[in-house]
Each structure stands twice: as C-alpha cells, then as structure tokens.
C-alpha positions as MATLAB code, in Angstrom:
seq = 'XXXXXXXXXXXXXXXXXXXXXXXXXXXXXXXXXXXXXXXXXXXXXXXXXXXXXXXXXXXXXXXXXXXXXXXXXXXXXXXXXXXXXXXXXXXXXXXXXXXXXXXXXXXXXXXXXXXXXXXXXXXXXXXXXXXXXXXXXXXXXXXXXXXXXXXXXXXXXXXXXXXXXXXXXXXXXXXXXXXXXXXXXXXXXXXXXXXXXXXXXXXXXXXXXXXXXXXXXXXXXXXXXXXXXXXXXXXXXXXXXXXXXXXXXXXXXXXXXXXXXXXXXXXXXXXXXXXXXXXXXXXXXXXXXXXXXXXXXXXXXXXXXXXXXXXXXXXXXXXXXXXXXXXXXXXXXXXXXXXXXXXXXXXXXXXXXXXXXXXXXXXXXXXXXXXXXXXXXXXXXXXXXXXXXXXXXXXXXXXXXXXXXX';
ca = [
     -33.152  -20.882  -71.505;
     -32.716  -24.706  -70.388;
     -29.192  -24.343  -70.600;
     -29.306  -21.091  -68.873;
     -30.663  -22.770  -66.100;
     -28.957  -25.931  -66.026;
     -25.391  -23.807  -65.643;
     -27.130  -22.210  -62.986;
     -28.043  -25.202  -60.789;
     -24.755  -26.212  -61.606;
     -23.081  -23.260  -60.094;
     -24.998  -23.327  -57.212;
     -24.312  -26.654  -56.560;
     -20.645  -25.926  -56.516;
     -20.795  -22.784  -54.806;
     -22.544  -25.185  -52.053;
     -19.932  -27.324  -51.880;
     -17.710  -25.082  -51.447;
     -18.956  -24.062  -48.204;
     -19.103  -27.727  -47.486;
     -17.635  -28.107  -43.734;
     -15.248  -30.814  -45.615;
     -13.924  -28.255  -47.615;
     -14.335  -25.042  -46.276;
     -12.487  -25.147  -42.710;
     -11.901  -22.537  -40.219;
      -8.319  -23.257  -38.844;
      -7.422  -22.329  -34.810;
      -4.570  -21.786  -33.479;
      -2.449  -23.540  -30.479;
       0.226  -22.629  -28.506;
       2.242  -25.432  -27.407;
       4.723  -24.783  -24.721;
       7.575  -26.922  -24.180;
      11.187  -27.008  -22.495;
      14.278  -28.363  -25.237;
      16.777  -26.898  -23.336;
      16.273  -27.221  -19.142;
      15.847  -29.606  -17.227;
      12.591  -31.788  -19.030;
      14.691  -31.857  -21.873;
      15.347  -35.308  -21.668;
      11.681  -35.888  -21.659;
      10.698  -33.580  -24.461;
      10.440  -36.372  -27.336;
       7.753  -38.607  -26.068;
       5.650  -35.652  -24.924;
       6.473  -33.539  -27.468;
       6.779  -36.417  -30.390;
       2.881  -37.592  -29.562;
       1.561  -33.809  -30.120;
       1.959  -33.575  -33.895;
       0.362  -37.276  -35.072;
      -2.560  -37.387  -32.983;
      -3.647  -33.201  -34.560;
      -2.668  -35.016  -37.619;
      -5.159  -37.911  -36.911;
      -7.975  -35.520  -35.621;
      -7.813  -32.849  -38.574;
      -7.773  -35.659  -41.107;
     -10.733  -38.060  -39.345;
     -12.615  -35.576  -37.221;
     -11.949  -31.953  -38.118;
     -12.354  -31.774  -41.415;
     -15.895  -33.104  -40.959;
     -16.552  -30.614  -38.752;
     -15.108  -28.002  -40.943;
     -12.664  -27.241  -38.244;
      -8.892  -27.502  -38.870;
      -6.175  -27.328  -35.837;
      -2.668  -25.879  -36.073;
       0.339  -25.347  -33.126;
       3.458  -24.077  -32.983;
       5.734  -24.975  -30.249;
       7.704  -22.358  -27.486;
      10.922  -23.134  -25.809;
      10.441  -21.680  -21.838;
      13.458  -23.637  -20.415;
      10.730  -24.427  -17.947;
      10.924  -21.117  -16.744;
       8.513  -18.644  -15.177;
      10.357  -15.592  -16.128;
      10.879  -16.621  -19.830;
       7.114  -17.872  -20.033;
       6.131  -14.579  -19.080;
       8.544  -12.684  -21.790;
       7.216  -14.825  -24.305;
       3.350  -14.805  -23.777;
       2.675  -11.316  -25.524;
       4.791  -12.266  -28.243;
       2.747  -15.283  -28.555;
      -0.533  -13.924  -28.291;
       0.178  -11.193  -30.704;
       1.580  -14.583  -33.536;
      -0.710  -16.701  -32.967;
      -3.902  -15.336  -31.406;
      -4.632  -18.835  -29.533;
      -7.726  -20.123  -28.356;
      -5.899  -22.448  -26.087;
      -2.234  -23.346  -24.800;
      -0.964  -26.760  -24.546;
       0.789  -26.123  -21.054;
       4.175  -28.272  -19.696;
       4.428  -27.513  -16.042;
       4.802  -25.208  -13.347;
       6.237  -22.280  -14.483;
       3.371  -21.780  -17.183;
       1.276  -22.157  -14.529;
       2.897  -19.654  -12.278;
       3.127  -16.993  -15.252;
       0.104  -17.194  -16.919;
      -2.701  -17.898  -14.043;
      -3.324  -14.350  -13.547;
      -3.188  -13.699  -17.674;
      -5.451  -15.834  -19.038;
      -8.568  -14.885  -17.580;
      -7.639  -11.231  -19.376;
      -6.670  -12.866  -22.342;
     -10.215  -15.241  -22.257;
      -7.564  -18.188  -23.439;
      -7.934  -21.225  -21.128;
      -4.558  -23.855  -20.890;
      -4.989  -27.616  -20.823;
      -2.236  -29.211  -18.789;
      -0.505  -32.890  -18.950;
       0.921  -32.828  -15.611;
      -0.935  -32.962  -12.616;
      -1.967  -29.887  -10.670;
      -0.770  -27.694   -8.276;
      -1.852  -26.459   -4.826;
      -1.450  -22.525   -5.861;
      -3.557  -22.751   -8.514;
      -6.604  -24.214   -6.845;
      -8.528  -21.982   -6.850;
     -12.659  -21.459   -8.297;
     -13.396  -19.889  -11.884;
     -10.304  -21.796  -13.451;
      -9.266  -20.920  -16.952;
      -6.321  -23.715  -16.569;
      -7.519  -27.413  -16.256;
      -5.488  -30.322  -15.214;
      -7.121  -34.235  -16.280;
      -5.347  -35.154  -13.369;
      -5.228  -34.451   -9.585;
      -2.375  -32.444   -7.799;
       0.721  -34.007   -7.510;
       0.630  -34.344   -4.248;
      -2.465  -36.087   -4.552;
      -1.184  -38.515   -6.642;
       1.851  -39.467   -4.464;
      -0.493  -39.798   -1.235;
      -2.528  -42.160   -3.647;
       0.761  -43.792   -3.721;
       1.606  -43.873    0.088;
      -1.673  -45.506    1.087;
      -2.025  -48.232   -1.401;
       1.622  -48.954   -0.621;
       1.304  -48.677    3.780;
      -1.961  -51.156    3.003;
       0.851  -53.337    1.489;
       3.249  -53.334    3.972;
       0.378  -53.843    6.371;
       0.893  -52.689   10.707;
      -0.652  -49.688   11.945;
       1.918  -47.382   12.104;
       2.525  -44.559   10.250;
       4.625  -44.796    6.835;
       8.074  -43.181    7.114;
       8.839  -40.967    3.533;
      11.238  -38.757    2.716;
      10.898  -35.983    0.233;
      13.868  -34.845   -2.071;
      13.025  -31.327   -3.495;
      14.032  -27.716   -4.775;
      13.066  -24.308   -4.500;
      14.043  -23.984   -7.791;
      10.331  -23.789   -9.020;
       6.622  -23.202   -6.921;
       5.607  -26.839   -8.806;
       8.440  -28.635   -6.551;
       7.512  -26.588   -3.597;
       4.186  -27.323   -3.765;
       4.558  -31.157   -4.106;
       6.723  -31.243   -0.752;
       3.773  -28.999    0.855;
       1.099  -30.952   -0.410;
       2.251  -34.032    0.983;
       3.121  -32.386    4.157;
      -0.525  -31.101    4.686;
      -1.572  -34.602    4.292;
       0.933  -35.901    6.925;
      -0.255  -33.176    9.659;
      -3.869  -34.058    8.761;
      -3.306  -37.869    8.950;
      -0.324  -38.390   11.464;
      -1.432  -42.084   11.570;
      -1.213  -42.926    7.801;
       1.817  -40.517    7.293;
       5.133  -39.074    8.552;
       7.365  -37.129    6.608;
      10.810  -37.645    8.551;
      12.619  -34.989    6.619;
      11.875  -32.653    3.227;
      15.306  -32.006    1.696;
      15.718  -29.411   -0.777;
      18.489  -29.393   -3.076;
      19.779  -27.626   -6.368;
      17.071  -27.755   -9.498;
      19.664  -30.826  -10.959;
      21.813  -32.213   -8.269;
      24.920  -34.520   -9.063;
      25.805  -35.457   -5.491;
      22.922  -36.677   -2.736;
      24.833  -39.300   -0.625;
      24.948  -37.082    2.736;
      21.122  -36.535    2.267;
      20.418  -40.051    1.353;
      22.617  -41.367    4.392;
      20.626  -38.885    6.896;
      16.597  -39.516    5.819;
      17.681  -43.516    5.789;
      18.884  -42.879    9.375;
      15.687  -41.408    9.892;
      13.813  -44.300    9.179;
      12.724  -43.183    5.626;
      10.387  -46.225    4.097;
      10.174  -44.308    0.742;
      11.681  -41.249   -0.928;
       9.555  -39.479   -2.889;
      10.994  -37.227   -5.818;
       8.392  -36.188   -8.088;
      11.002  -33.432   -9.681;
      13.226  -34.582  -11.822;
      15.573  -37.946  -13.456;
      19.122  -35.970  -12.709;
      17.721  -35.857   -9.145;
      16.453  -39.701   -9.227;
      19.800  -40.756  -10.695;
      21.494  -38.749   -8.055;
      19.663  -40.462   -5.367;
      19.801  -44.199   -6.853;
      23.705  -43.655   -7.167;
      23.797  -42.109   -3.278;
      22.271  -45.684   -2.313;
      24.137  -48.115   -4.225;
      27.076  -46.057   -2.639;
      25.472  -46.858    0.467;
      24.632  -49.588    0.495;
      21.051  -49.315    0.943;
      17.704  -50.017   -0.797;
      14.699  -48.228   -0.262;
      11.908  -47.485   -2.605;
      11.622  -44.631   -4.637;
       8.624  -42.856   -6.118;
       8.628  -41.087   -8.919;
       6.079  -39.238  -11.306;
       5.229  -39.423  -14.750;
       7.373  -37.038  -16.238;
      10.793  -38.637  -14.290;
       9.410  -42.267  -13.811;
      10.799  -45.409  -14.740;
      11.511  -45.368  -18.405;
      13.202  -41.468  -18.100;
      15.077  -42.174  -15.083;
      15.809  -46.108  -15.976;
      17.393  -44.347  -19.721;
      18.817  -41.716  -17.388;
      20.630  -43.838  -14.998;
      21.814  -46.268  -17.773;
      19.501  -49.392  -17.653;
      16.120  -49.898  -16.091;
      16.384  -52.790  -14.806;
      18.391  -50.771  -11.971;
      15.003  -49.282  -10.828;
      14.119  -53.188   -9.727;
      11.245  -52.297   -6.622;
      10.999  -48.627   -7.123;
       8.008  -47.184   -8.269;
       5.934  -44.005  -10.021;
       2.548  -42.937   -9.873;
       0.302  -40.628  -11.840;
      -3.741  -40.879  -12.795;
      -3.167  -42.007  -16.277;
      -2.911  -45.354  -17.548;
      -0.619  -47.327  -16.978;
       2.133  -48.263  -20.486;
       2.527  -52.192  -19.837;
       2.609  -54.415  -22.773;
      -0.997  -55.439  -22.526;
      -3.965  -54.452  -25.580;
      -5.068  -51.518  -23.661;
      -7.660  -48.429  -25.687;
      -4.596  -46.401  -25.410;
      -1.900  -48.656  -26.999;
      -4.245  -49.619  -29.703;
      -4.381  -46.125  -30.564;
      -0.528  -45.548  -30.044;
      -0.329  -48.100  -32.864;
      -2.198  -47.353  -34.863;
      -0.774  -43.385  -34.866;
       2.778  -45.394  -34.808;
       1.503  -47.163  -38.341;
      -0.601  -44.752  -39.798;
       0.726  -41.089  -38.689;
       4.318  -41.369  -38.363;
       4.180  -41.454  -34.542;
       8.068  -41.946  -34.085;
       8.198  -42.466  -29.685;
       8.705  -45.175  -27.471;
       5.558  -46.595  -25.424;
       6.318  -44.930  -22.207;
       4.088  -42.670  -19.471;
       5.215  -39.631  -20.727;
       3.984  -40.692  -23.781;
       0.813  -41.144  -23.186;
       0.836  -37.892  -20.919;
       1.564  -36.020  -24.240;
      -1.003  -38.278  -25.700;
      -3.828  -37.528  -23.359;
      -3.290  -33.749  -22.819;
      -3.696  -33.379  -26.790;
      -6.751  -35.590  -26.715;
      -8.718  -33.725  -24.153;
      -7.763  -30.365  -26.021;
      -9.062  -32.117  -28.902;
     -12.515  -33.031  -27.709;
     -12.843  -29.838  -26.390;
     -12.587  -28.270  -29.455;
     -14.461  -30.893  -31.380;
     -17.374  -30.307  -29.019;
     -16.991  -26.977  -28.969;
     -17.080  -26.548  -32.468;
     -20.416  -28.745  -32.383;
     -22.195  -26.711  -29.525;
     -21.336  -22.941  -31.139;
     -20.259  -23.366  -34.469;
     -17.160  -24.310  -36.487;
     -16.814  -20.573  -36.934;
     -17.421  -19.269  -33.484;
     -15.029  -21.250  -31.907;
     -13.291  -19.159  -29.428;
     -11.060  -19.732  -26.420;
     -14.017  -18.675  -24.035;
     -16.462  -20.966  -25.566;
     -13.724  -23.795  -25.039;
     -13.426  -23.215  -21.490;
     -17.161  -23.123  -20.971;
     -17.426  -26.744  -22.539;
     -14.431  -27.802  -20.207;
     -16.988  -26.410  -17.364;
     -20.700  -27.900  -18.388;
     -19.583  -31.170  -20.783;
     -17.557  -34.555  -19.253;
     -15.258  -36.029  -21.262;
     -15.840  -39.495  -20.817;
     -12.598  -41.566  -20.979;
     -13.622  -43.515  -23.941;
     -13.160  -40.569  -25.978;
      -9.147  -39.892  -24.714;
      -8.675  -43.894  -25.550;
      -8.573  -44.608  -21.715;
      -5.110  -42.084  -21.214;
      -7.236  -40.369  -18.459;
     -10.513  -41.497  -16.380;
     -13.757  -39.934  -17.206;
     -13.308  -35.924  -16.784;
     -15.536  -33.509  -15.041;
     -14.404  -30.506  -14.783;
     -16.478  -28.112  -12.279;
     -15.645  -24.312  -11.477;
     -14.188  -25.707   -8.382;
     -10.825  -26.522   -8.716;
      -8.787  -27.035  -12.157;
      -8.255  -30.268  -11.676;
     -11.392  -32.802  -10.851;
     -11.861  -33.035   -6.947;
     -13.251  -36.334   -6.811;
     -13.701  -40.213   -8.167;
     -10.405  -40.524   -9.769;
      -7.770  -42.948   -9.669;
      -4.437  -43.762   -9.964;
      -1.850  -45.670  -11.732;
       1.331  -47.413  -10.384;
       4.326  -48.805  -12.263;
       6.879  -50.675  -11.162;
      10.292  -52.661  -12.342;
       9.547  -56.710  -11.134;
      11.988  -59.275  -12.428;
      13.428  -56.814  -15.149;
      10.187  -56.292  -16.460;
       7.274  -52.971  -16.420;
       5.077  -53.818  -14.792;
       1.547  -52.265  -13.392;
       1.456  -52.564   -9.662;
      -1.730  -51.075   -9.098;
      -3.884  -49.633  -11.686;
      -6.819  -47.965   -9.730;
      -5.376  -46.823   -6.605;
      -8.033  -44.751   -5.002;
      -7.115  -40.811   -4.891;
      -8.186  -39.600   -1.536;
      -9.573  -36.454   -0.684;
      -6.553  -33.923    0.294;
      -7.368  -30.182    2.256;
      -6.298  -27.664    0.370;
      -2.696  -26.390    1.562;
];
C-alpha cells in the first residue's frame, strides 16, 4: 500500500510538472512583413536581421517562464499596398496571428480598415502617418509621424542657425506611395500653421527611385532651399547628393531612419560623403558610446547570433520587436499564458506604458492612448550627423512639437 502510494505522489508530481509554465508553453504566432525585393531592399538586413535574435533571446529568458513561446514567419509585399492586401487572407488563414510586425506605408494603407475585423492589432517600426490618425487604433507606432519628426528636425536646426526668419526647405517626394505623400503634407501643414518658423519653397515629386535630380536640385537651390528633406528613400538621397556635387552646391540634407546615414552613406559609396547632412527619427541615436541599447546589441551579437551592423535601422528593427515583446509578455501576465489573444494585446497597448527601460532605451517611455496610434505628446527626437568623418549624435532630445492634424 506504501508503495502504492509513493508511485502515486510520484506521478502526480510529474504530471505537475508537466504543466509547469517552463515546460508546457502555448506558442503565438507573428506575421512579419517585410520588402526583399522593392525599394527597402537595401535596408532589409539590419531590420530584418535584428527580428530573429532578440524572439530568440525573449523565448529562451522570458517566455518560457511565462509558459509563453513566440514564433514569425516573414512576407515579401515589395512594399506594396496591392500585394499586402492579396496576401493578408492567405496569411491569416497560415498563421492565425495575434499581431503583425508591420514595415511601412503600404501595410498601413491595406490593412487599417482589416484589422479591426480581424481583432489583430500591428506594431510598426517606422514612424506614423497622417491618414491613419485616427481614435480606436488597432495599429500603433512608438514613434511620432514622420512629419513630426522632420519638423523636430527643422526647429532644433533654425535655433542653430539662429535670425528670425523663416527656414527655407525643400521637399523631394513621390506619389508612388500615401506614406511619401503624407510626409510632404505633414510638413506642409506645419509651414501654413507656422509661416514664421517654416517655408517650404517647393515640394518636388519624382519617380518611387529616381536616377537623375540635377534640374530639381538646381531649381529648389535657386529658391533659396536651406535644407532638403527626403524622408523616402537612399536611391533618391544618392540621386540628390550626386545632382549637388554636379552642381556645385552644398546644402544639408535630412533624412530618416530607414534611408539615413549609414543606408545612404553604403548607398552612395562612402559615408564620409554625407559630411554635414543629417537624419532624424525618435529612437536612439547608434554612436559608439555604452548606451542600454548597444549593450543589448552586444550582447544579442555574442550570445544570439545577431549577425548586423550597429546602425538606426537596426535598432528600428530592434525596438519594434521589443515593444511587441512586452506586449505580449504583459499580456500574457494580465490574462493568462493561454488566453493570449490579439485583442487582449491591443488592450494592454491601450491601458499599460511601456517604460523605455524595458525596450533597452530604442524608444522613450510609451503611452499609448485611444487617441492617435502613435503617442501625441512628451517625446523626443534623435539627430545624427557625419562631423569630421565620424557618426556622430547632433542632438539627442530634440523636442517633438505638437503638429495639427492634416
């Protein structure tokens, strides 16, 4: 009878460890969206390449204690809206995901009006977008709109130059997708509302990758142009840098994170040639210093095969995976490891802050509010430059001002 017993305590002291959270998990699945054959597909290995190690890092040191294991699969869209919309029910119907790692505008464009239906919020690395704010989001961006970001930009650099007028920029753009439409409008709101902080002397609009710029160049420098802002893409900041040196001229450029220095510098053959330009996004900023988030890119780079240069599109694929992440780790610690759903991730994005300690510094502390998708208020931005051959940060909390929506 003793030994009857014993086996039986024995058995139910397996069977409880069995159902241990460390060993039983409950895997979820992610969509991760990404463009290997347009025109980000230059980009595509740093934000791409940081995905994999960091779901790696959380599964192994944070999931599995939670009982809660994470699993993606990425989707070539050609950063397209058409082909993001063709693939979506074909997604859904693989993977069943309770969120989407998003890439840009054209997911955005596709799948606003889907997810809702579909109760599967996206997470963003980019910045946001002026046609998607809008209340009851079920898409969040950690950081502004872009065109908040590059007005961040415009008044930390007019403080700089100092006088009272207004400073002169030029935009370079395409109608090739609503994200680079929006960026020129955004920017041209601001101007309208702030005539004596901003002028826009001309917004070109070109082909999605354009080879030749020189006539456009020639005519916005004529114009007085004190910056041109491109926040689309490298082929069109490499078209532009070789339209001045043909020139002549030098005026700054501004770029974003996804075309900034180290994408465009590769692009246009040596960085050192973007000497005085400058990019700007509200992320941190990837100098050489011992920053939270370059102690964690090392230690990814030693201990989970992390295999991508220290750049800012790095640490945008970096931060976009961390704030899915925590969403789903607190998530999983509100409902359940086994009630985890898509709609009970969105309503942690909604009532929890992710303070910035938690996303090793990548982003600022996150509230999200049912607002806007992107937080409205108290964040800042980060600006890179090339000084004496060197990256460098030229500003690392440039305040984001308060843009009407457009």
């Amino acid at each position: 009878m003793r030994i009857v017993r014993r086996a039986a305590i024995a058995a139910a002291v397996v069977a409880a460890t069995a159902l241990s959270p460390a060993s039983a998990q409950t895997t979820y699945n992610m969509a991760s969206m990404a463009d290997f054959t347009g025109p980000y597909a230059d980009v595509m290995k740093d934000i791409i390449g940081s995905r994999r190690p960091i779901v790696e890092w959380w599964n192994a040191e944070v999931g599995q204690k939670l009982g809660v294991k994470l699993a993606f699969k990425d989707y070539d869209h050609r950063y397209d809206a058409a082909q993001v919309a063709s693939l979506w029910p074909g997604i859904k119907a693989e993977l069943n995901p309770v969120l989407v790692l998003g890439l840009g505008g054209p997911d955005v464009a596709a799948l606003q009006g889907r997810l809702p239906g579909d109760k599967t919020p996206m997470i963003m690395s980019t910045a946001g977008y002026g046609f998607a704010w809008k209340p009851d989001p079920w898409i969040f961006n950690p950081r502004p709109s872009y065109s908040h970001e590059a007005v961040a930009f415009f008044n930390w650099f007019r403080d700089k130059r100092g006088g009272s007028g207004p400073l002169k920029v030029a935009i370079i753009s395409s109608e090739a997708s609503p994200a680079y439409i929006d960026q020129q409008k955004g920017i041209e709101k601001y101007a309208k509302d702030h005539p004596d902080k901003l002028e826009v002397v001309e917004s070109v609009f070109t082909e999605v990758q354009p080879t030749d710029l020189t006539t456009q160049v020639s005519r916005v420098l004529r114009k007085g142009a004190e910056v041109i802002s491109i926040q689309t893409n490298t082929a069109a900041v490499v078209a532009a840098k070789r339209a001045m040196q043909a020139l002549g001229k030098k005026v700054p450029i501004l770029m974003s994170s996804h075309n900034g220095m180290f994408d465009s510098g590769r692009a246009v053959g040596d960085i050192k040639q973007m000497e005085g330009d400058f990019e700007v996004y509200a992320m941190s900023v990837p100098t050489d210093e011992k920053t939270p988030a370059r102690t964690f890119f090392e230690m990814l780079s030693s201990k989970h095969n992390m295999k991508v240069q220290w750049s800012v599109t790095t640490i945008q694929g970096m931060g976009q995976v961390l704030v899915a992440l925590r969403a789903v780790e607190a998530t999983a610690k509100r409902v359940g490891a086994g009630k985890v759903t898509g709609e009970a991730i969105r309503e942690t994005m909604l009532t929890m802050p992710i303070p910035s300690e938690q996303i090793f510094g990548t982003f600022s502390d996150l509230t999200f509010t049912k607002e806007a998708p992107f937080p409205i208020a108290g964040l800042s931005a980060g600006i890179g430059t090339i000084k004496d051959g060197k990256y460098v940060a030229a500003a690392r909390n440039a305040p984001v001002p308060v843009l009407n929506k457009w």
